[in-house]
C-alpha positions as CSV (number, residue, x, y, z in Angstrom):
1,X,200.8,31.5,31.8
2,X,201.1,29.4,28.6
3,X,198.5,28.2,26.7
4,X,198.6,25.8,23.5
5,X,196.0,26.5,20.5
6,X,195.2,23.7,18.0
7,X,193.8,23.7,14.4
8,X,193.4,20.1,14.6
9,X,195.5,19.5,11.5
10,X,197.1,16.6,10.8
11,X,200.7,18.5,10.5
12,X,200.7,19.5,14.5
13,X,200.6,16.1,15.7
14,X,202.7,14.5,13.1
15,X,205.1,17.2,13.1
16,X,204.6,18.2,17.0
17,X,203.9,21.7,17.2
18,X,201.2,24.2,18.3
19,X,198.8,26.1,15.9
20,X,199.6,29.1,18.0
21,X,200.9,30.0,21.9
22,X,199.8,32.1,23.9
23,X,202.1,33.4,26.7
24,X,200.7,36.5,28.8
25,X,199.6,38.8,26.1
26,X,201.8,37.4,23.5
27,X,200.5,35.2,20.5
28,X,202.7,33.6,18.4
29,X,201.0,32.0,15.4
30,X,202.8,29.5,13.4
31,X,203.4,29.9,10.0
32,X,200.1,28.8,7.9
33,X,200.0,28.2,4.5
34,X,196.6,27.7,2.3
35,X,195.4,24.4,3.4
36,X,191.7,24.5,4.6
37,X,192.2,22.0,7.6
38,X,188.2,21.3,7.3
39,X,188.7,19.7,3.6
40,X,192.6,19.3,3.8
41,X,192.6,20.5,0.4
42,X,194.7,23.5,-1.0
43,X,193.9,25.8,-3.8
44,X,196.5,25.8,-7.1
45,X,196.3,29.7,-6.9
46,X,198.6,32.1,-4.6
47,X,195.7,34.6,-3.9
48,X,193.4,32.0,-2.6
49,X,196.2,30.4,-0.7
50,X,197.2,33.8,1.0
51,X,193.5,34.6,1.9
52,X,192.9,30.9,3.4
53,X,196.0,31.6,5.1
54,X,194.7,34.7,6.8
55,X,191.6,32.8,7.5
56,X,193.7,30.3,9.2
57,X,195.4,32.7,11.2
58,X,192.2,34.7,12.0
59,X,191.1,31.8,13.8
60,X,193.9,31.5,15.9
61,X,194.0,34.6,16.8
62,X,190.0,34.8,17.8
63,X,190.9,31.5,19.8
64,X,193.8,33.6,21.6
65,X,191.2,36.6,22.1
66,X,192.8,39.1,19.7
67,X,192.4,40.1,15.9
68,X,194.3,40.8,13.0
69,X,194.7,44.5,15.1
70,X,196.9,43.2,17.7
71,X,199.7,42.1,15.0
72,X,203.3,43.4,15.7
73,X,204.7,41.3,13.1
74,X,204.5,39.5,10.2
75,X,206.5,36.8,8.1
76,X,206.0,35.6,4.3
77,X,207.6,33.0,3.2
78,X,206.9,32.5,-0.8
79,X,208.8,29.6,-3.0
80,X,208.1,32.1,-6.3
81,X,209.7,34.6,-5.1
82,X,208.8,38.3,-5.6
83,X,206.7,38.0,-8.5
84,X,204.4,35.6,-7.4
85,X,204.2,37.6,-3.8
86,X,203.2,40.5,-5.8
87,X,200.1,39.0,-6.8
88,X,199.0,38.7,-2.7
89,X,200.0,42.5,-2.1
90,X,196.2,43.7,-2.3
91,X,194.6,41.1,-0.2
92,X,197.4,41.8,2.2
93,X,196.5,45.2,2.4
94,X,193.1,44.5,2.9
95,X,194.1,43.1,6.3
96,X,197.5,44.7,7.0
97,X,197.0,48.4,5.4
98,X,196.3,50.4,8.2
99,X,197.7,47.9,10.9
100,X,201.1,48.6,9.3
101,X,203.0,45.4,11.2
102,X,206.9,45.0,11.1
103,X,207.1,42.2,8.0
104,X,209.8,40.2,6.2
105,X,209.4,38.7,3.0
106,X,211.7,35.3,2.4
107,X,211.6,33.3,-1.0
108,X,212.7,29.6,0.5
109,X,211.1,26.1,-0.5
110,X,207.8,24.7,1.1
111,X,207.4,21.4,2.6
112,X,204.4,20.7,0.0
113,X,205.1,21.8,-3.6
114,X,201.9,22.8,-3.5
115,X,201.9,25.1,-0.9
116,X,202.9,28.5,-2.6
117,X,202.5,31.0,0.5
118,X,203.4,30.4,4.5
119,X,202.0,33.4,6.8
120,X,203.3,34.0,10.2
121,X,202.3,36.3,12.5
122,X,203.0,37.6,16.2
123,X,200.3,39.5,18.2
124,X,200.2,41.4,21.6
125,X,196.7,41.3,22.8
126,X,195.5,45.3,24.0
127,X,194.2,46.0,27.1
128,X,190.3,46.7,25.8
């Protein structure tokens, strides 16, 4: 059974797409970069964008009825490059470190300047 999961952002709507889906014990969270839907502000800073990121994601995944433990994979997508993505490798590995998911880095251009970091993750929900 599928089910859709919204932020309530804007971007879903306007764009039309689903904050996550769940599908059986699948979740597949779409990308999410550092905007705080609440405020639809951003912060000028990668590390703040990568941790509001994961905050983003969190959420989705509570909604879905898994954590940050049930990630399989992950994707980055960073306009800087490595350098700037360096900067994000410690609050990554606060959340990622023992998890250990498959991941892929990508440098590629955001659809807001101003967005600096785009997180996507896939989850499979455990039997608990």
């Amino acid at each position: 059974m599928r089910r859709f999961i919204s932020s309530g952002s804007a971007f879903e709507r306007e764009i039309g797409y689903s904050r996550a889906v769940v599908d059986g014990d699948w979740i597949f969270v779409s990308g999410c970069t550092g905007f705080d839907y609440a405020t639809m502000s951003i912060a000028e800073d990668i590390e703040s964008q990568a941790r509001q990121s994961l905050r983003n994601i969190g959420v989705a995944l509570a909604e879905a009825g898994a954590g940050f433990e049930d990630v399989v994979r992950v994707r980055y997508v960073v306009p800087g490059g490595g350098a700037e993505f360096r900067k994000c490798f410690p609050i990554l590995r606060e959340v990622f470190g023992e998890i250990r998911p498959a991941a892929m880095m990508m440098a590629a251009g955001l659809m807001d300047p101003r967005m600096l970091i785009e997180i996507e993750v896939t989850a499979r929900r455990q039997p608990h």
